[in-house]
C-alpha positions as CSV (number, residue, x, y, z in Angstrom):
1,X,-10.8,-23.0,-7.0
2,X,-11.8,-20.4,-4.8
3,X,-14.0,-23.5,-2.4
4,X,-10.4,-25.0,-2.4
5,X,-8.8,-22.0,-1.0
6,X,-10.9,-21.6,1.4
7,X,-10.6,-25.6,2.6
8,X,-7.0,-25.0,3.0
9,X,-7.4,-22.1,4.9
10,X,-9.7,-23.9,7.4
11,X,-7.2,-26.5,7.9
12,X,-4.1,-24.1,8.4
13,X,-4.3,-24.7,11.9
14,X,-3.4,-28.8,11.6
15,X,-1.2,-28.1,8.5
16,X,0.6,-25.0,9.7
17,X,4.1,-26.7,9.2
18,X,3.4,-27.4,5.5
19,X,2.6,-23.5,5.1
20,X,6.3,-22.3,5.1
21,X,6.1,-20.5,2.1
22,X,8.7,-18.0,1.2
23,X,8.1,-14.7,-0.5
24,X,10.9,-15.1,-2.7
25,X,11.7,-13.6,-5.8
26,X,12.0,-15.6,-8.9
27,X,15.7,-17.2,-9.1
28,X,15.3,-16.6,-13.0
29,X,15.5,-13.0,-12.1
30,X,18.2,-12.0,-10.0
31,X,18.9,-8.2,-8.8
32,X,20.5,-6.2,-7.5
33,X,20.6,-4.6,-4.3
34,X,21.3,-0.3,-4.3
35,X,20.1,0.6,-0.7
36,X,19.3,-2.5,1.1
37,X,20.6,-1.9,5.0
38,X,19.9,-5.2,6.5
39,X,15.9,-5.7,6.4
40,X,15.0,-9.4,6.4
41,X,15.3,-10.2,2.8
42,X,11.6,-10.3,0.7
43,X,11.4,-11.8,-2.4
44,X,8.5,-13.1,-5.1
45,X,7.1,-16.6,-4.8
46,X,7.7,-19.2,-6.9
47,X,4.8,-21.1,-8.7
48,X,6.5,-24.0,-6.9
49,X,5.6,-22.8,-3.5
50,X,2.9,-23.9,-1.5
51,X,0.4,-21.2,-2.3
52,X,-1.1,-18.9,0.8
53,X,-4.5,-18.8,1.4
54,X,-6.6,-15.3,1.1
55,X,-7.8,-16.0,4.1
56,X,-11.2,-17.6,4.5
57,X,-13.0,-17.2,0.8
58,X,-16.2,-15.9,3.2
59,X,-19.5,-14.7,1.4
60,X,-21.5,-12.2,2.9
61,X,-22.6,-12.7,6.3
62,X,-20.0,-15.7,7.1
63,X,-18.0,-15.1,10.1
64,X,-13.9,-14.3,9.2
65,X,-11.7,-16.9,10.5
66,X,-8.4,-15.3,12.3
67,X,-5.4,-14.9,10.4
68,X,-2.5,-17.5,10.9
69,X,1.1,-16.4,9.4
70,X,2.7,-18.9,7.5
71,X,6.1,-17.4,8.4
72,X,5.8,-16.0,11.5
73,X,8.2,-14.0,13.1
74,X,9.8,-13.7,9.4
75,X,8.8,-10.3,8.3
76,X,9.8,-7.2,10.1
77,X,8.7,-3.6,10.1
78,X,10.9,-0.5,9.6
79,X,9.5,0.3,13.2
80,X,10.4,-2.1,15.6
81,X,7.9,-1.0,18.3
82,X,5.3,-1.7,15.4
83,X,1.9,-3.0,17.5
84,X,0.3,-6.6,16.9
85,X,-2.1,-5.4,14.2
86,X,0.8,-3.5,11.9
87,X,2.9,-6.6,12.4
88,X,0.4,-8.8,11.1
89,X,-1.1,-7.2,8.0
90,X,2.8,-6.9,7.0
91,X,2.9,-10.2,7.6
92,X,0.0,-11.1,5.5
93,X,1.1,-8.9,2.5
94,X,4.4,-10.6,2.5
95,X,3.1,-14.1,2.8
96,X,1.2,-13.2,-0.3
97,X,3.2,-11.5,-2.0
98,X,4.1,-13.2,-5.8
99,X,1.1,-15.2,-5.4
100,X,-2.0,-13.3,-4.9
101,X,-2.6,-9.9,-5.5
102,X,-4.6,-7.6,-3.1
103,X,-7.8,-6.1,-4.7
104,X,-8.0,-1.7,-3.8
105,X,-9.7,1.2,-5.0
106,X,-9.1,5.0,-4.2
107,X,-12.4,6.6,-3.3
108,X,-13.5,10.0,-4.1
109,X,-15.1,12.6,-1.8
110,X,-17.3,15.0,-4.1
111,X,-19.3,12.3,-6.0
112,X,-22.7,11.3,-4.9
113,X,-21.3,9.3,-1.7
114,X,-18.2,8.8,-0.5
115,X,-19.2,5.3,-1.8
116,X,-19.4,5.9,-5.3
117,X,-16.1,4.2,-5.9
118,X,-17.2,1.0,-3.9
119,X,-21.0,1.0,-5.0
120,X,-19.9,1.0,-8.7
121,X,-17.5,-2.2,-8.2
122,X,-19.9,-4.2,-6.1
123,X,-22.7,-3.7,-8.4
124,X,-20.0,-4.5,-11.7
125,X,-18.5,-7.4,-9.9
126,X,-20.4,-8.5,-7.0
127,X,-17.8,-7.8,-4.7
128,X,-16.0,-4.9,-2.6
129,X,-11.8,-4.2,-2.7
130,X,-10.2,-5.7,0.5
131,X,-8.3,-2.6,1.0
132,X,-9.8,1.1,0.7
133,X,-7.4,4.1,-0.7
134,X,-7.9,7.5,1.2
135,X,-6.4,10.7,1.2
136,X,-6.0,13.7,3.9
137,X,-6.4,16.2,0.8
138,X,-7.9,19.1,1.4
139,X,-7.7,18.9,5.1
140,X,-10.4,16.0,5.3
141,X,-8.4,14.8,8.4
142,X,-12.1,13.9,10.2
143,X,-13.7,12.2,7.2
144,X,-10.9,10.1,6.6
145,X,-10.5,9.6,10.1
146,X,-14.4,8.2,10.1
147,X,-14.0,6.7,7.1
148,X,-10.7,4.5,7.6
149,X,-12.9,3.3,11.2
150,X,-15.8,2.1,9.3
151,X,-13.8,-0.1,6.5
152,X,-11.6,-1.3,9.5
153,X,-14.8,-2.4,10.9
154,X,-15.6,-4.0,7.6
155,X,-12.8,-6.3,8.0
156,X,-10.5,-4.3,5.5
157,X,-7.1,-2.8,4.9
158,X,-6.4,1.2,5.4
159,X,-4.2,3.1,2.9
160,X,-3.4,6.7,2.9
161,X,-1.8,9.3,0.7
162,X,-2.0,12.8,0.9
163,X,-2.1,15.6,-1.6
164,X,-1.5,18.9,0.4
165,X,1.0,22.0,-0.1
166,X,3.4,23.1,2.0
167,X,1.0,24.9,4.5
168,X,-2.1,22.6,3.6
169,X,-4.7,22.3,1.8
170,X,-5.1,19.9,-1.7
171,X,-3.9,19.2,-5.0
172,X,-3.5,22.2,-6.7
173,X,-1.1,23.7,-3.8
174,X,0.9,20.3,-4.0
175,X,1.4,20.7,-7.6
176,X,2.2,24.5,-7.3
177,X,4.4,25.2,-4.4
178,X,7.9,25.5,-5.0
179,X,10.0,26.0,-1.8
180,X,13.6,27.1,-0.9
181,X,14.8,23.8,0.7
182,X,17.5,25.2,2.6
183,X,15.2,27.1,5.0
184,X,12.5,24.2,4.7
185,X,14.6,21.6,6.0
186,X,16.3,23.9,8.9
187,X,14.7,24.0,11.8
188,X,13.6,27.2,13.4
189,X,12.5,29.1,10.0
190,X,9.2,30.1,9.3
191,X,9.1,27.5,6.3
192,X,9.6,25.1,8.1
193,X,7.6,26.0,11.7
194,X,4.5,25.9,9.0
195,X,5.7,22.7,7.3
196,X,6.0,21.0,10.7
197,X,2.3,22.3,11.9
198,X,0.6,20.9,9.0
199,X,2.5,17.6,9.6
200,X,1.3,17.1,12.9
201,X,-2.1,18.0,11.8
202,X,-1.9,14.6,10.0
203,X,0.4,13.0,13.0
204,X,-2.8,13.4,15.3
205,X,-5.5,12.1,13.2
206,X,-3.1,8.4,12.3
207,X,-2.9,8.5,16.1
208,X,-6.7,8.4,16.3
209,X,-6.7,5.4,14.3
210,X,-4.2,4.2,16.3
211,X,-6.1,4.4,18.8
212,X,-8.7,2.8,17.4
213,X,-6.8,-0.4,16.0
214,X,-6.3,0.1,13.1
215,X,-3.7,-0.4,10.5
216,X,-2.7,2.2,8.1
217,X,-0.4,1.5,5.2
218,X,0.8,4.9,5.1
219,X,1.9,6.6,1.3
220,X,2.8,10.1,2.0
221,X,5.1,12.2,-0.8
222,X,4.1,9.6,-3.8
223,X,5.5,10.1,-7.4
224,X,7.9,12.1,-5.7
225,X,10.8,11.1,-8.6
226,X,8.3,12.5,-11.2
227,X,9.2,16.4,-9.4
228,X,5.8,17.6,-10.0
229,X,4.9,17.8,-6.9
230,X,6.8,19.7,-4.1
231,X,8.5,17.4,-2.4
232,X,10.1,16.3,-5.4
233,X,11.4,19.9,-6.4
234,X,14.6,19.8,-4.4
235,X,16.1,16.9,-5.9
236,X,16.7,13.1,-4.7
237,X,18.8,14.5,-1.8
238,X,16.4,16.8,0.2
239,X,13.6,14.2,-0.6
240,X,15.4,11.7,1.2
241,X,15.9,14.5,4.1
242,X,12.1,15.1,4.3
243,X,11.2,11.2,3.9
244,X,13.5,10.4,7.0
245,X,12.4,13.8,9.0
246,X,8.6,12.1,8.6
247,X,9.7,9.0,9.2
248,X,11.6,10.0,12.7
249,X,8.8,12.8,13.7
250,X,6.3,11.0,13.5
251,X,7.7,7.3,14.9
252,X,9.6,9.1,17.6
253,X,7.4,11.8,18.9
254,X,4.0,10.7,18.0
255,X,4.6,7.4,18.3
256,X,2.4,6.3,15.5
257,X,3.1,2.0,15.9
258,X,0.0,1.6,13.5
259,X,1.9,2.8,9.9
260,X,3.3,0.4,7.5
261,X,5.2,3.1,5.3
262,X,5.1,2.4,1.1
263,X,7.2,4.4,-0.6
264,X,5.6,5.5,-3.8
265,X,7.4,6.0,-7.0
266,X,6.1,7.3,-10.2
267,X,6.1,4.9,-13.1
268,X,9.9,5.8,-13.8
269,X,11.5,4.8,-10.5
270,X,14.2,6.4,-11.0
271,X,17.5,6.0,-8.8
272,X,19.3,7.7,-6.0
273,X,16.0,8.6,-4.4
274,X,15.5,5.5,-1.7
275,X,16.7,6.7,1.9
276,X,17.1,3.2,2.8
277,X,15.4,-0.3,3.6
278,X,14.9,1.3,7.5
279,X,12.6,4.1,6.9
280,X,10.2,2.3,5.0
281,X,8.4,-1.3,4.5
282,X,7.2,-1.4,0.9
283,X,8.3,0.2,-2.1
284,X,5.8,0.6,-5.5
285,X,5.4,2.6,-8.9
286,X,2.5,4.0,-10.9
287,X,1.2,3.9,-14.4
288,X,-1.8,4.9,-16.0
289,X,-0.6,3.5,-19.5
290,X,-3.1,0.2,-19.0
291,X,-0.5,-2.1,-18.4
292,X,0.8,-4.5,-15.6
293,X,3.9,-2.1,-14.9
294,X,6.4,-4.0,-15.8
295,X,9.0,-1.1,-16.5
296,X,8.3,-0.2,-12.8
297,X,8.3,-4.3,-11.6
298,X,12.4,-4.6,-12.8
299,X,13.2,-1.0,-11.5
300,X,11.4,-1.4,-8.3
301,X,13.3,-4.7,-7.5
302,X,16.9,-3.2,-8.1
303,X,16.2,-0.4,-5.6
304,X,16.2,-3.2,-3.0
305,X,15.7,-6.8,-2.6
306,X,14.3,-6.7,0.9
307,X,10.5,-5.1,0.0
308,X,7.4,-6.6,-1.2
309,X,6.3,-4.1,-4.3
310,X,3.0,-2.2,-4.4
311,X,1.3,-1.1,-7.8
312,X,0.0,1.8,-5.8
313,X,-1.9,3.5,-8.5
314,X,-3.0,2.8,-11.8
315,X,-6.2,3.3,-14.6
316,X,-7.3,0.6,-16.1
317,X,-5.9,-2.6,-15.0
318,X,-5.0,-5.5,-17.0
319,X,-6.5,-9.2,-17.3
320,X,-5.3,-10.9,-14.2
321,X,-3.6,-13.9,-16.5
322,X,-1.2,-10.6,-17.9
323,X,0.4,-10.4,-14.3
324,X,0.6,-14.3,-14.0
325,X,2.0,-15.0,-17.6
326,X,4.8,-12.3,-16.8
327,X,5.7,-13.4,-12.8
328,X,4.4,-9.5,-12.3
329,X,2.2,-10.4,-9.1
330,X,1.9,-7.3,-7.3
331,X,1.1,-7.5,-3.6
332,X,-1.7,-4.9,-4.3
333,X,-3.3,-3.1,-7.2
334,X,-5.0,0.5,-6.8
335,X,-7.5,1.6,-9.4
336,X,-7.8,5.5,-9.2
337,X,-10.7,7.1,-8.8
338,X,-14.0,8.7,-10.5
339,X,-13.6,8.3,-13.9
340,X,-10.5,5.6,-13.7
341,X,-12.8,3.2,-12.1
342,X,-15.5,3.9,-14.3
343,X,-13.3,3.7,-17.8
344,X,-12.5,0.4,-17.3
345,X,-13.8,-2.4,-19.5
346,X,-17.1,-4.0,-17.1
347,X,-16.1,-7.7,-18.2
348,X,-12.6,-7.9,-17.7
349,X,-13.2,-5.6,-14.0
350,X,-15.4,-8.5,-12.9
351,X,-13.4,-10.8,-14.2
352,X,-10.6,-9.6,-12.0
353,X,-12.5,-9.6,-9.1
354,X,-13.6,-12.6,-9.5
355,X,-10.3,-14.3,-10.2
356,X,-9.0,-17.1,-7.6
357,X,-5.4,-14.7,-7.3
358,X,-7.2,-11.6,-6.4
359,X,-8.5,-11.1,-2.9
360,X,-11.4,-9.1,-2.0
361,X,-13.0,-7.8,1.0
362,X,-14.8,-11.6,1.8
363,X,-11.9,-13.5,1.5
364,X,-9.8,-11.2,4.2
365,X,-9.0,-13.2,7.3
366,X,-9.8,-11.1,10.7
367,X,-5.7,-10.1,11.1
């Protein structure tokens, strides 16, 4: 299966009329829309669809073949000044989307390498994740920076999230800061002077990858309907407020063309927090309760009908067929770091790999 893939691939240049597949939603699911504002709609393939190719199916050391679109022109960013590369690895995920799932992996910093995640897969499975999981935490704006270049060079997919407090630094501030919102969220006050100064801290290093080409699916303020975290403190309405004063700073006055933003809800997704189909691009949930999500699947798709959905984190993930059997095909699955990765049963992780609807590093096209 994956040989045939690959075949049909190599001919989507002669067949590229027969390639109009839509990323439509089952029609034995219908939803509804709560804070849809006009995107192009985005909705789950059917089986009946003409299935999209991963890109090339390349082993190692075979030369990626360029992406082609199958809808082109279909999909549009939040950001309409999005640049060629943005526009085109949305355009991939959404051409995708309900068929295949995208293969990722959160890496960890403090381990042996900053390749311990990646070494442990390849040498389970044989294979690397086609998109790489980062995080500014701690301040680690130059190693992520480096990093994110060297997987882009790879031929793979950027994401970043980003544990920090209010001020900076990691985790542990994120979890325990507890601000006054009103002063936060008013320009002018000390709260949020710092606030702002430890966004643009961020601002300038996704500008260096800018720079640099490359894409970055950007997952800032995640789990943020969970209210652990900060951001989440103040209630759905000042989250909304920070989400859209990101959005604008650093669209408007950083000009940051290179972010596909993914709004990342905890596994409850619960409602009145979405500020709206034009300050993000994809919408997803979490779980660490070892299945496919599916509470977080039926929620995701009534917050809007115009987003492919992410399963942005999760521990150990489920047999591939799971996701199939229940029309649950995520555009990408995350497996968390350190011991998440390592917890997870060796035969049913290369199995997943190795599965014709999962797409690894080889079988990315050059988008």
């Amino acid at each position: 299966m994956r040989n045939i893939k690959a075949l049909s691939f190599l001919c989507a240049l002669s067949v590229l009329a027969c390639l109009m597949v839509s990323c439509s939603k089952s029609e034995e699911a219908p939803y509804t829309s709560l804070g849809s504002e006009g995107s192009t709609e985005i909705t789950a393939a059917s089986d009946t669809d003409t299935e999209v190719s991963s890109g090339n199916n390349t082993g190692a050391g075979t030369e990626k073949q360029p992406y082609v679109p199958a809808n082109p022109g279909k999909y549009s960013l939040s950001n309409p000044k999005a640049d060629e590369a943005a526009i085109n690895t949305y355009s991939y995920i959404c051409d995708n989307f309900g068929k295949l799932m995208i293969s990722c992996q959160q890496e960890s910093t403090w381990m042996d390498s900053p390749d311990y995640e990646m070494d442990y897969i390849e040498s389970v499975t044989g294979k690397l994740p086609a998109m790489r999981g980062l995080d500014f935490m701690n301040e680690d704006f130059d190693g992520v920076v480096q990093r994110s270049k060297e997987w882009h060079d790879k031929g793979g997919i950027v994401t970043i999230c980003w544990h920090t407090g209010i001020n900076g630094k990691g985790y542990q501030e994120a979890l325990d800061d507890n601000p006054d919102f009103d002063k936060l969220l008013t320009e002018g006050t000390d709260e949020y002077n710092n606030m702002i100064a430890n966004w643009d801290k961020a601002a300038k290093a996704l500008q260096e990858l800018r720079d640099a080409g490359v894409t970055v699916l950007w997952r800032p303020f995640h789990e943020f309907d969970g209210e652990w975290f900060w951001w989440g403190k103040g209630g759905s309405m000042n989250f909304k407020k920070l989400w859209i004063m990101m959005y604008e700073r650093f669209t408007n006055k950083f000009n940051l063309t290179n972010l596909i933003w993914v709004l990342g809800y905890s596994g409850e997704v619960r409602s009145g927090w979405y500020p709206g189909d034009k300050y993000c691009d994809i919408i997803g949930s979490d779980t660490y309760d070892d299945s496919i999500n599916r509470n977080g699947w039926v929620l995701l798709n009534r917050v809007s009908e115009n987003k492919p959905l992410a399963f942005h984190e999760c521990g150990n993930i489920p047999a591939v067929e799971e996701f199939e059997k229940n029309e649950m095909m995520w555009s990408w699955f995350m497996i968390w770091h350190t011991e998440h990765i390592k917890n997870n049963d060796k035969d049913n992780l290369k199995a997943v790999y190795n599965h014709e609807k999962v797409i690894t590093l080889d079988e990315l096209p050059e988008i």
